[in-house]
Each structure stands twice: as C-alpha cells, then as structure tokens.
mmCIF file of the N, C-alpha and C atoms, coordinates in Angstrom:
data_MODEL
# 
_entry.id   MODEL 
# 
loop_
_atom_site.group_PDB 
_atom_site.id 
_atom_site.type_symbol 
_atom_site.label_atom_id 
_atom_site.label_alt_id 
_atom_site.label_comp_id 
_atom_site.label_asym_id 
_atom_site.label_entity_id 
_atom_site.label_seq_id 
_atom_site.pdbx_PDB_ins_code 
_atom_site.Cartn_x 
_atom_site.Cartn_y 
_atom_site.Cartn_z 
_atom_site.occupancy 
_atom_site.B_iso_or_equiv 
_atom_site.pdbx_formal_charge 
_atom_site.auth_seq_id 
_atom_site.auth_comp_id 
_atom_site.auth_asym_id 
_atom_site.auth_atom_id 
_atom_site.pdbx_PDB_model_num 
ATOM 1   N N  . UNK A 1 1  ? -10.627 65.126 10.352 1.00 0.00 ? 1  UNK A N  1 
ATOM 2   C CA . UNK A 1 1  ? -9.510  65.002 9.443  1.00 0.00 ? 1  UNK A CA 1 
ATOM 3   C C  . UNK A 1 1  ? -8.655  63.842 9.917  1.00 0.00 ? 1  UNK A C  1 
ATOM 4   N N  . UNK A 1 2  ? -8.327  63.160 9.242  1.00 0.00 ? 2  UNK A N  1 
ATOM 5   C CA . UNK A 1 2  ? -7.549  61.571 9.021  1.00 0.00 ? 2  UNK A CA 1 
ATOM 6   C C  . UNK A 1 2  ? -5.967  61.919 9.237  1.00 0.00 ? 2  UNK A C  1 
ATOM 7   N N  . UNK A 1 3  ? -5.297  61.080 9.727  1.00 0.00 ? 3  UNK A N  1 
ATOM 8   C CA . UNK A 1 3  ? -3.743  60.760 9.963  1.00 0.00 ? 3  UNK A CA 1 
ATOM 9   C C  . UNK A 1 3  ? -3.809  59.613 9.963  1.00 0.00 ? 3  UNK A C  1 
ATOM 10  N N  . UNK A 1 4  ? -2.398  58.616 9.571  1.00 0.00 ? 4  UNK A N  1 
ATOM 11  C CA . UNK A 1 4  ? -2.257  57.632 9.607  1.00 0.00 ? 4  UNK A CA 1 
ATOM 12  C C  . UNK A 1 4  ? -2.572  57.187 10.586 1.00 0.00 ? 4  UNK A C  1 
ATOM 13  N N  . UNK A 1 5  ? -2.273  57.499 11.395 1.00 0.00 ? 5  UNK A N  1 
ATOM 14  C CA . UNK A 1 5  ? -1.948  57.110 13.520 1.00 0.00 ? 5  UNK A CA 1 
ATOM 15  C C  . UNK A 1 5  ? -3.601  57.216 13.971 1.00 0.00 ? 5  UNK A C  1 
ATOM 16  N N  . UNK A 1 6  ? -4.556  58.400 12.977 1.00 0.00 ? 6  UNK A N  1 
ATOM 17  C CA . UNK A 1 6  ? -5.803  58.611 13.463 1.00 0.00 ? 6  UNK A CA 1 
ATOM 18  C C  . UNK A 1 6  ? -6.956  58.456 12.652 1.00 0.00 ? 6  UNK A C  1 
ATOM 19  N N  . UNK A 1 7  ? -7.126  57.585 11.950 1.00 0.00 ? 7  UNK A N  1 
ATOM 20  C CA . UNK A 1 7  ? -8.392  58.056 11.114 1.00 0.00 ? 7  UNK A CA 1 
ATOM 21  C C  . UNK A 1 7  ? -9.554  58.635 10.904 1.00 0.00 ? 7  UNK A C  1 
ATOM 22  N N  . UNK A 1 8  ? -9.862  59.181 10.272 1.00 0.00 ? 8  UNK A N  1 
ATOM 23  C CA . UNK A 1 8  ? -11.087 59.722 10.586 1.00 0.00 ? 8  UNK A CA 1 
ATOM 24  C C  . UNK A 1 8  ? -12.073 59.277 10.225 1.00 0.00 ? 8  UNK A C  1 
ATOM 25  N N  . UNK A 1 9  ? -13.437 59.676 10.064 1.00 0.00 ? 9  UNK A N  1 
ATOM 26  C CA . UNK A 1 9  ? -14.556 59.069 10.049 1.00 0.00 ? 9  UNK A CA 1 
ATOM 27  C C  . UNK A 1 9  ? -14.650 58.805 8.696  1.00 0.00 ? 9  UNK A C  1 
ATOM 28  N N  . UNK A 1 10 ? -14.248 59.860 7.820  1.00 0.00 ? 10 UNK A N  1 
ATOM 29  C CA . UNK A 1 10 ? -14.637 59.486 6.206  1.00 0.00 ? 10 UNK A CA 1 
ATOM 30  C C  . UNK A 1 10 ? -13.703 58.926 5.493  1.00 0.00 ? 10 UNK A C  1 
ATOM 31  N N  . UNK A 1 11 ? -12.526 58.695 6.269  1.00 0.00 ? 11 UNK A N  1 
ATOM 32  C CA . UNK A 1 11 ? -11.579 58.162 5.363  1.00 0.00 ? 11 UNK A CA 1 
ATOM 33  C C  . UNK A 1 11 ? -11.762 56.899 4.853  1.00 0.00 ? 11 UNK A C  1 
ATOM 34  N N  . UNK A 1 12 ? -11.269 56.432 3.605  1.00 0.00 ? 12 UNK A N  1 
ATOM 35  C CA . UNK A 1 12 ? -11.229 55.884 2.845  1.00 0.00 ? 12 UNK A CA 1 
ATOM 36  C C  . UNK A 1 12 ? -10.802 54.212 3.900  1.00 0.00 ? 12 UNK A C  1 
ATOM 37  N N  . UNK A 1 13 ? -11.650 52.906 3.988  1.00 0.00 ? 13 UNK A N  1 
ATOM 38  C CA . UNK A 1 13 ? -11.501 51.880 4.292  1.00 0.00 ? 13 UNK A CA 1 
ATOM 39  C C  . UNK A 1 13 ? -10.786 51.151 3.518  1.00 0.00 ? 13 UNK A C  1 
ATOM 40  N N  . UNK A 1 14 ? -9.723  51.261 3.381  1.00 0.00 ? 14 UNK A N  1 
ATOM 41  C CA . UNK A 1 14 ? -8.921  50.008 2.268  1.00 0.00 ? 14 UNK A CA 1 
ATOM 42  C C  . UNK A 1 14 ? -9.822  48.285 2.044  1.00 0.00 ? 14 UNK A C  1 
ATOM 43  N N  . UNK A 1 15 ? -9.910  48.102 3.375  1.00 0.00 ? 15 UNK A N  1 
ATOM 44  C CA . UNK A 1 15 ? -10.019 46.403 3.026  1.00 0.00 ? 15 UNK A CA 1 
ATOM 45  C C  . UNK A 1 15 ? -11.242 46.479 2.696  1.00 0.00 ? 15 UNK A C  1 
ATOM 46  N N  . UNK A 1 16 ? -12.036 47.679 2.553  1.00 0.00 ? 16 UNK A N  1 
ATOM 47  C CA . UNK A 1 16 ? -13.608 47.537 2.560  1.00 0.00 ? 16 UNK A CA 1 
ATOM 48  C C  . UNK A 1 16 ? -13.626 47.580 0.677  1.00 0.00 ? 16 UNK A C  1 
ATOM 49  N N  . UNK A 1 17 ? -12.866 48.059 0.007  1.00 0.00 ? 17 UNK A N  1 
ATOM 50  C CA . UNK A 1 17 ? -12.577 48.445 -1.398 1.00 0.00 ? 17 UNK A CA 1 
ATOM 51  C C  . UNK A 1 17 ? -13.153 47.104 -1.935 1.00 0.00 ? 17 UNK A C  1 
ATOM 52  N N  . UNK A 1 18 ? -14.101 47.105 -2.844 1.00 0.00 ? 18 UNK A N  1 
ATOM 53  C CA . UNK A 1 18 ? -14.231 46.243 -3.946 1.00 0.00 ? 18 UNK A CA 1 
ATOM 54  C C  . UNK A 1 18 ? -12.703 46.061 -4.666 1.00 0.00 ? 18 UNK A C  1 
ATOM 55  N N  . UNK A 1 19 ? -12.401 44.700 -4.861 1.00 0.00 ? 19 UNK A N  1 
ATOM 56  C CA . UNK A 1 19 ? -11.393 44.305 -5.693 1.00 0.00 ? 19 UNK A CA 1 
ATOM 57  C C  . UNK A 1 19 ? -10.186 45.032 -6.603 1.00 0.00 ? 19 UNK A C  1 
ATOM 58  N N  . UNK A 1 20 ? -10.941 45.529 -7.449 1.00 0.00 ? 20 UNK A N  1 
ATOM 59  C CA . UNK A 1 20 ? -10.553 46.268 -8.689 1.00 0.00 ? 20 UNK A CA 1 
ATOM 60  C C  . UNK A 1 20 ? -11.103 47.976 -8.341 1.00 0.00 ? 20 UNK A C  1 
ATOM 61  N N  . UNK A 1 21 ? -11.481 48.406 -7.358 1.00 0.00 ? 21 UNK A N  1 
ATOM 62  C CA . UNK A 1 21 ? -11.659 49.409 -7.059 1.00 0.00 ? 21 UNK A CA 1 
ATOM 63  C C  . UNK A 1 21 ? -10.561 50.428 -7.220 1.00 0.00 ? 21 UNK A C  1 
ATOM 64  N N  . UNK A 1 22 ? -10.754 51.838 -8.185 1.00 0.00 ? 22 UNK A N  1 
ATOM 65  C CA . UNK A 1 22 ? -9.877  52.587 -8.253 1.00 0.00 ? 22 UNK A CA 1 
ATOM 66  C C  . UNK A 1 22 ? -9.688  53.813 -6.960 1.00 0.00 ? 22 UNK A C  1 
ATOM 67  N N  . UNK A 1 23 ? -8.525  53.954 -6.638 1.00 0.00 ? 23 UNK A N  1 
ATOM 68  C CA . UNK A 1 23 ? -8.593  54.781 -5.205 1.00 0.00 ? 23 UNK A CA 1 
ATOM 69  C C  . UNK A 1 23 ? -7.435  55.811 -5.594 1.00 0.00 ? 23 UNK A C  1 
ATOM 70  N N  . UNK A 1 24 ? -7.157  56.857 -4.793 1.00 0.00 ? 24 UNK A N  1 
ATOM 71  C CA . UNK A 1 24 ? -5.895  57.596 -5.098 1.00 0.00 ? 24 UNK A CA 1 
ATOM 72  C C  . UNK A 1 24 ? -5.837  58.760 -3.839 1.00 0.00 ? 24 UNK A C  1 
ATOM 73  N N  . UNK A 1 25 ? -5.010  58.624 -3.322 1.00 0.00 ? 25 UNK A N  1 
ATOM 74  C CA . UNK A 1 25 ? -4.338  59.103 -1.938 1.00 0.00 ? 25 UNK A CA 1 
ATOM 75  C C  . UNK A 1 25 ? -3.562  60.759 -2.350 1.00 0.00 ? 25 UNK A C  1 
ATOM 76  N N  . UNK A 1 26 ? -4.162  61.669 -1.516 1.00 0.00 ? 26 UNK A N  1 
ATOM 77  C CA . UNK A 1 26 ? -3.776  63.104 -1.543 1.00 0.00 ? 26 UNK A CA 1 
ATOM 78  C C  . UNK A 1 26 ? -3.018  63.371 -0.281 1.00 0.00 ? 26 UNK A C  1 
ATOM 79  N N  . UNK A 1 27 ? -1.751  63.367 0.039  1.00 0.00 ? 27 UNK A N  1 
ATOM 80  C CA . UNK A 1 27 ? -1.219  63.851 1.368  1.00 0.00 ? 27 UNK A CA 1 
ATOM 81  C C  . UNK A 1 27 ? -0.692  64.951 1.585  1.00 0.00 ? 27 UNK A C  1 
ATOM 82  N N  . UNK A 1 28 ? -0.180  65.741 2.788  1.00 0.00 ? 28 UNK A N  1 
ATOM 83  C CA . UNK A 1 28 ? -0.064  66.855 3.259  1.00 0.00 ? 28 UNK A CA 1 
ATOM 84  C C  . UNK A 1 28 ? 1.491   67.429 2.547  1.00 0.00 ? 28 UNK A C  1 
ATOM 85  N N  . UNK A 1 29 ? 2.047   66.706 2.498  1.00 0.00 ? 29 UNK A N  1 
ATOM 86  C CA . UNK A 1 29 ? 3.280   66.917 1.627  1.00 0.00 ? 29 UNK A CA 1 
ATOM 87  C C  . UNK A 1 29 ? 3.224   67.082 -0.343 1.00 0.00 ? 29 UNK A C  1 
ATOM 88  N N  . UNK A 1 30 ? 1.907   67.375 -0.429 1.00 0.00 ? 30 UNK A N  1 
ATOM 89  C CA . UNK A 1 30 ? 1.951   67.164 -2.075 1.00 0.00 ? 30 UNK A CA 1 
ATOM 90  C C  . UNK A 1 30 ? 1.921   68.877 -2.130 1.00 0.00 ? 30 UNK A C  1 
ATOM 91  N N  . UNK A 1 31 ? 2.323   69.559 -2.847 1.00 0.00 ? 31 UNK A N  1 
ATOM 92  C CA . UNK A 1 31 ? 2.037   70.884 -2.990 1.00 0.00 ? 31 UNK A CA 1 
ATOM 93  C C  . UNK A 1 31 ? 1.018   71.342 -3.548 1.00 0.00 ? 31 UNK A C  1 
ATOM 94  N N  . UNK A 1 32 ? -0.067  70.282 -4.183 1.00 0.00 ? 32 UNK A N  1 
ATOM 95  C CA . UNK A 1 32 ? -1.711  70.501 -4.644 1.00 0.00 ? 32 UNK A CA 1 
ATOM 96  C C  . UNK A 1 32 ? -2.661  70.002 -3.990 1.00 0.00 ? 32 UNK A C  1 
ATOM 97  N N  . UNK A 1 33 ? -2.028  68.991 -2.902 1.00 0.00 ? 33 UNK A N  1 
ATOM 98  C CA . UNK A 1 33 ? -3.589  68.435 -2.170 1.00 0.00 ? 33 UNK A CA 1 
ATOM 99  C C  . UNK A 1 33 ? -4.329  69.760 -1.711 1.00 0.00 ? 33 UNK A C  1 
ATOM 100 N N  . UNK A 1 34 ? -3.382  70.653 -0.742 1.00 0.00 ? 34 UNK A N  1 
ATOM 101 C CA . UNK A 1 34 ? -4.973  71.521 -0.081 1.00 0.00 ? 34 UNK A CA 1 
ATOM 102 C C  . UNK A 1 34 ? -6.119  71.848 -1.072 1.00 0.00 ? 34 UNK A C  1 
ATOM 103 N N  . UNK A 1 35 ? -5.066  72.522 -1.932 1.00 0.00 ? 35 UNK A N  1 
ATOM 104 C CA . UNK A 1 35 ? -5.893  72.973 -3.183 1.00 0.00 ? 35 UNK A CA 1 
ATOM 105 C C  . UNK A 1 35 ? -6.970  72.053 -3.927 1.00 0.00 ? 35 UNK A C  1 
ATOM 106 N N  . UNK A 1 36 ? -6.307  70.793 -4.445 1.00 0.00 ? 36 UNK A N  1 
ATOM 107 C CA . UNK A 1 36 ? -7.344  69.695 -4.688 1.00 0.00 ? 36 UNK A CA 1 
ATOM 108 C C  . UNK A 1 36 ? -8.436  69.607 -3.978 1.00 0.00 ? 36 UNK A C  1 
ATOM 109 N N  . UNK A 1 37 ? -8.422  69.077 -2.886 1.00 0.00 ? 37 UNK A N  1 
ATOM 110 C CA . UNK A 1 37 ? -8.988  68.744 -1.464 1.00 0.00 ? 37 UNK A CA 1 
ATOM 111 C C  . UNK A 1 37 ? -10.209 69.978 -1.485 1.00 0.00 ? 37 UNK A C  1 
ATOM 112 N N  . UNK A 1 38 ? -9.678  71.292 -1.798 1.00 0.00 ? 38 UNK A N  1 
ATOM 113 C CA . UNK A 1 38 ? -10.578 72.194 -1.757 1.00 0.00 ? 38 UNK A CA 1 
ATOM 114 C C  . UNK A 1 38 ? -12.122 72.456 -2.754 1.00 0.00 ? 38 UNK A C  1 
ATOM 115 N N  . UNK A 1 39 ? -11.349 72.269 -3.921 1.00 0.00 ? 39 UNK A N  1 
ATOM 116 C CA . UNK A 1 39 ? -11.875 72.234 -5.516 1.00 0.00 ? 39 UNK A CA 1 
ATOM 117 C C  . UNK A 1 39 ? -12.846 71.122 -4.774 1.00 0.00 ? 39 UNK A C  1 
ATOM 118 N N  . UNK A 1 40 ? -12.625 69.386 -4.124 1.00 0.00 ? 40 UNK A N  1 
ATOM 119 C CA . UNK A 1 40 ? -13.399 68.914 -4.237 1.00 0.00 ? 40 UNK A CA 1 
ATOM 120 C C  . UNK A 1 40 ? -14.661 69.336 -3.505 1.00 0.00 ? 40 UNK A C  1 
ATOM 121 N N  . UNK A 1 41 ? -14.293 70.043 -2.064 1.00 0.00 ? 41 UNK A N  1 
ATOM 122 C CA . UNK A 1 41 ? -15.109 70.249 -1.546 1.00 0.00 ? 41 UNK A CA 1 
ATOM 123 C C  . UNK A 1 41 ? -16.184 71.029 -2.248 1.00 0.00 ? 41 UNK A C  1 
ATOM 124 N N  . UNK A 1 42 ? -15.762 71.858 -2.944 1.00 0.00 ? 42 UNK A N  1 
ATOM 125 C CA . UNK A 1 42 ? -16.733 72.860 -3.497 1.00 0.00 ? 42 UNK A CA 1 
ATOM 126 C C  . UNK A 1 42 ? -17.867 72.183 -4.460 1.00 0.00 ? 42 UNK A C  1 
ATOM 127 N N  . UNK A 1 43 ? -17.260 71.130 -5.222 1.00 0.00 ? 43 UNK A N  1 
ATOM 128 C CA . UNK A 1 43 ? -17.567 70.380 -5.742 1.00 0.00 ? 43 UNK A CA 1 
ATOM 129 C C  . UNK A 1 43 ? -18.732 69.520 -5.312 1.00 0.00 ? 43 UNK A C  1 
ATOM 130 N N  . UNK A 1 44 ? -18.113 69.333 -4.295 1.00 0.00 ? 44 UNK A N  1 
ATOM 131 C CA . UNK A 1 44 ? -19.392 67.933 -3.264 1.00 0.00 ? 44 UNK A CA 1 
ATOM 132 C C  . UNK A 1 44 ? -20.447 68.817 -2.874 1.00 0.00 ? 44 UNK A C  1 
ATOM 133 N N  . UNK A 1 45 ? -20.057 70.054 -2.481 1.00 0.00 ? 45 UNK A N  1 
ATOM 134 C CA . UNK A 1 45 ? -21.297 70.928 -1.503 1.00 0.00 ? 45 UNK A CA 1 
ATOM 135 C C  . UNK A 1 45 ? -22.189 71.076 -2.456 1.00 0.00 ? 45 UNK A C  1 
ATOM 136 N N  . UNK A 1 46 ? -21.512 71.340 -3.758 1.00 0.00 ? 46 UNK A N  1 
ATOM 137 C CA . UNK A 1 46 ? -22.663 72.350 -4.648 1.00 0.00 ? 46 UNK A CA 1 
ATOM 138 C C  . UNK A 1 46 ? -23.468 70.763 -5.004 1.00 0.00 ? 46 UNK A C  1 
ATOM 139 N N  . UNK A 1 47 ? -22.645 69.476 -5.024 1.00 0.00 ? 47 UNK A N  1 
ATOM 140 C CA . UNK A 1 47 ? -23.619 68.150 -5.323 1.00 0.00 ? 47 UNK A CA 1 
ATOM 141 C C  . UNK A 1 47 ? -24.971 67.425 -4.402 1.00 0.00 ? 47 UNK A C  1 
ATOM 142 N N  . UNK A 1 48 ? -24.957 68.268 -3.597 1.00 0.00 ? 48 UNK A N  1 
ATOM 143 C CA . UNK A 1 48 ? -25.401 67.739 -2.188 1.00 0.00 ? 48 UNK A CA 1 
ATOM 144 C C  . UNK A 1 48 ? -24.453 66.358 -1.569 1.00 0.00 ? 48 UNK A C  1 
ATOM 145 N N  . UNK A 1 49 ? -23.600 66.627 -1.286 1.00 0.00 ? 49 UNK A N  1 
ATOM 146 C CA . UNK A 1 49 ? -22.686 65.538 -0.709 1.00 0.00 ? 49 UNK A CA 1 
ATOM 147 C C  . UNK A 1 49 ? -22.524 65.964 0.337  1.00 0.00 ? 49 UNK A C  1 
ATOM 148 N N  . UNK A 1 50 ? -23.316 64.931 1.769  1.00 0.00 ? 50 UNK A N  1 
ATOM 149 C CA . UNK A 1 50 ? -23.006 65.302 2.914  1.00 0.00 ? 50 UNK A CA 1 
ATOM 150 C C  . UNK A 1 50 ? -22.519 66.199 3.774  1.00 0.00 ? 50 UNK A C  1 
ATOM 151 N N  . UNK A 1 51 ? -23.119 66.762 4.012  1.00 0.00 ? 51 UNK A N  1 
ATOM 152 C CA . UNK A 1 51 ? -22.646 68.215 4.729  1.00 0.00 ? 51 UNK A CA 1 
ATOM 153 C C  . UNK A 1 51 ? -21.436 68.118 5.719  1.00 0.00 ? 51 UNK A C  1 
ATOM 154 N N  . UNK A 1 52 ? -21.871 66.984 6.245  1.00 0.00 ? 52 UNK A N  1 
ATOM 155 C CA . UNK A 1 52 ? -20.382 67.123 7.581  1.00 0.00 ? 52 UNK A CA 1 
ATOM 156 C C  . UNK A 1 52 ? -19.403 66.421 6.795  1.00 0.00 ? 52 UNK A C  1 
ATOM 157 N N  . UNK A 1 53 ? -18.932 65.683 5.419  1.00 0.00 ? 53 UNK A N  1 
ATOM 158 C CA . UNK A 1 53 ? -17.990 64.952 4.729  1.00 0.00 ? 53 UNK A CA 1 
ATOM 159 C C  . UNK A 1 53 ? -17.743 66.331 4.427  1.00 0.00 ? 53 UNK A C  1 
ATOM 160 N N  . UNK A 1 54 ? -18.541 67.401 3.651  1.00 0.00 ? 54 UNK A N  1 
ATOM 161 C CA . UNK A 1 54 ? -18.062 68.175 3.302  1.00 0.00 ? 54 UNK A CA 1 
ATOM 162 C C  . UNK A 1 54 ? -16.912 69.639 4.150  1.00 0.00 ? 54 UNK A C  1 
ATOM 163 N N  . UNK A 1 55 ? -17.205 69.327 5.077  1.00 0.00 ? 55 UNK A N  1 
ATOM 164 C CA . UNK A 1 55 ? -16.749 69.773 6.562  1.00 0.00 ? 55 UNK A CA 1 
ATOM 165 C C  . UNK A 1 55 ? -15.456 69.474 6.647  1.00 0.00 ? 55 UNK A C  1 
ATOM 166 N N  . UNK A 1 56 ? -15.594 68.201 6.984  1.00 0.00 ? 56 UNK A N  1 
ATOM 167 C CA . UNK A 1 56 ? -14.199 67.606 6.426  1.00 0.00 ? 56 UNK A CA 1 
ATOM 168 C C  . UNK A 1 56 ? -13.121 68.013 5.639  1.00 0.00 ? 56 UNK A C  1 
ATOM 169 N N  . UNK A 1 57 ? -13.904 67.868 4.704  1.00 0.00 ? 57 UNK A N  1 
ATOM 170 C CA . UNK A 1 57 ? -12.745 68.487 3.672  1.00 0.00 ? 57 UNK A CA 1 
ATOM 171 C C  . UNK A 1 57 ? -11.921 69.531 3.630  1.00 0.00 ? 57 UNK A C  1 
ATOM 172 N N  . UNK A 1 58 ? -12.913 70.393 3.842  1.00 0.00 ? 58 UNK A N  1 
ATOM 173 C CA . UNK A 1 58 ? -12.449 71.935 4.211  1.00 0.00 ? 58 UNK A CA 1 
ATOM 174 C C  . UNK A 1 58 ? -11.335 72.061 5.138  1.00 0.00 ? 58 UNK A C  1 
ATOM 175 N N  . UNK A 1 59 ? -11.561 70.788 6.894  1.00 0.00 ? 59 UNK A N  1 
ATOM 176 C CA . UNK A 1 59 ? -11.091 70.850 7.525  1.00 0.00 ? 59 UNK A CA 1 
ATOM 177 C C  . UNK A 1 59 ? -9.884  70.431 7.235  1.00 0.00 ? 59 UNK A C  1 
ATOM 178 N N  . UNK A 1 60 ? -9.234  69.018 6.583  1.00 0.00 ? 60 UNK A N  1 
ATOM 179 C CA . UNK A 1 60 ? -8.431  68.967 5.752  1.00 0.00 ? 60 UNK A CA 1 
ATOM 180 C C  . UNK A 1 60 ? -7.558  69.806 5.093  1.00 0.00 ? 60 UNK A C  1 
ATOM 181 N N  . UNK A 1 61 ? -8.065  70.416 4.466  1.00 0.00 ? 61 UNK A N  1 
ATOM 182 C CA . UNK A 1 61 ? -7.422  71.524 3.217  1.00 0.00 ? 61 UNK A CA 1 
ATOM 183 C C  . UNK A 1 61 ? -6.762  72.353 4.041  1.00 0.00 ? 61 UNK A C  1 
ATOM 184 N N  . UNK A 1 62 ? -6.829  73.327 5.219  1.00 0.00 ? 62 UNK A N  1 
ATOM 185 C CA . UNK A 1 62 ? -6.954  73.853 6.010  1.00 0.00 ? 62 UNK A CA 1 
ATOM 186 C C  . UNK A 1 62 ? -5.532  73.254 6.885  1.00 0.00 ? 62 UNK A C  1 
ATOM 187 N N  . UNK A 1 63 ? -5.864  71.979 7.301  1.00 0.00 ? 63 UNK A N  1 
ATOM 188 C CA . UNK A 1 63 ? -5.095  71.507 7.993  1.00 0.00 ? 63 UNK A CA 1 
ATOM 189 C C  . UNK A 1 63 ? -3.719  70.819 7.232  1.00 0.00 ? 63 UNK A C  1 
ATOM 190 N N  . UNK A 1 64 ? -4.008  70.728 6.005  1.00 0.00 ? 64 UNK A N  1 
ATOM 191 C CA . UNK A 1 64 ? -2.781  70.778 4.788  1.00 0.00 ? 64 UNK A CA 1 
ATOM 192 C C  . UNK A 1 64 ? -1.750  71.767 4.655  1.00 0.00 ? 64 UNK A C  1 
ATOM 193 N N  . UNK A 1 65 ? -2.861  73.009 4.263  1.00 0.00 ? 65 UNK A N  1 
ATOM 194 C CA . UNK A 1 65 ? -1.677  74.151 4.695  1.00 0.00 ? 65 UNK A CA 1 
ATOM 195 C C  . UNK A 1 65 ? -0.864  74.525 5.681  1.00 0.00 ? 65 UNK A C  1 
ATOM 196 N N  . UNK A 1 66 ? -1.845  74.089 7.090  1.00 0.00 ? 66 UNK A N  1 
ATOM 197 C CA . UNK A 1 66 ? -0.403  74.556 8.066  1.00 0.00 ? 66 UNK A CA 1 
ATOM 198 C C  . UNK A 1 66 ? 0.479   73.772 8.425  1.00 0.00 ? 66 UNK A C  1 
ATOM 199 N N  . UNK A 1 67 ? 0.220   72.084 8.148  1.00 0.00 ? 67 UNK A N  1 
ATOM 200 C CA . UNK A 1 67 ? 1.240   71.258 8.202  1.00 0.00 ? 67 UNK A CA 1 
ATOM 201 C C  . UNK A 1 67 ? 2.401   71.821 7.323  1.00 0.00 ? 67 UNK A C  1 
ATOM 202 N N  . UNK A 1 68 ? 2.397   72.142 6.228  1.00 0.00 ? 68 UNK A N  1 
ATOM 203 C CA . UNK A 1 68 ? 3.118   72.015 5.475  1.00 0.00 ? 68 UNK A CA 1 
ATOM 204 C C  . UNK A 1 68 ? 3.743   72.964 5.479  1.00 0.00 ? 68 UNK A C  1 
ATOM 205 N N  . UNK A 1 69 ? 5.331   72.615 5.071  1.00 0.00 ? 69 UNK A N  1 
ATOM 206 C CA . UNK A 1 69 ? 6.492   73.419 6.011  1.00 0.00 ? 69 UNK A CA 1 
ATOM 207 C C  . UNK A 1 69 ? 6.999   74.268 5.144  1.00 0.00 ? 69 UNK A C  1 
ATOM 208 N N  . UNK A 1 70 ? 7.347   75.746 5.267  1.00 0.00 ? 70 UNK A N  1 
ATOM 209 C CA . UNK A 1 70 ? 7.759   77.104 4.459  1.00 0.00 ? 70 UNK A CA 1 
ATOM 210 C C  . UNK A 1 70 ? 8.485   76.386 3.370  1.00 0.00 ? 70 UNK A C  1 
ATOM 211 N N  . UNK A 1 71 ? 8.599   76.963 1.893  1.00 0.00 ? 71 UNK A N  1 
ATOM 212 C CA . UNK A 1 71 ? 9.490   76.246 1.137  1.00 0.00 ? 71 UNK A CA 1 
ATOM 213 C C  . UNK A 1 71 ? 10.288  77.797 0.425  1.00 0.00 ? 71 UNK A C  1 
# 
C-alpha cells in the first residue's frame, strides 16, 4: 500500500502516463475510497487481475479505514 512519502509497487507512475492519459486519485480522507478501492478489488479478482495487485487493494481499503479518523 502507497503513501506519498512511500510508494508502493502498483502505484500509479505519473511521468510514465501517456500524454492525454486519463488518471484519478482515491485518498484516505475521501469517505468512499475504502469502499471504492474495495468494489475494485472484487472486480479485478473476479477479472483475473494479478493476484498480488489484487492484494493490494484489499490491503489499501483496509488501511483506509483505520487511517481515517471517527467522524
């Protein structure tokens, strides 16, 4: 799982982006990323999308919720 300060393995390479490449950033402060983040995973597994990306994700989602502070 990715932090600014840490990236992780699957995160998204900015300068590597084709030009006109569409991208869109989910962070720990949104009140739908875990949830998003999750949906995708389920999404990727059932696609065959890399098993350990899919790992990731989970790990992510996971690590969304407990960042994120009582409201």
């Amino acid at each position: 799982m990715g932090t600014r300060n840490f990236p992780g393995k699957f995160d998204v390479k900015l300068e590597k982006l084709e030009p006109d490449c569409p991208f869109f950033i989910l962070t720990g402060d949104d009140d739908l990323a875990a949830d998003l983040v999750e949906i995708w995973a389920i999404r990727a597994n059932a696609a065959g999308v890399d098993h350990d990306k899919v790992l990731e994700a989970y790990r992510c989602c996971e690590e969304m919720r407990r960042w994120r502070p009582e409201k």
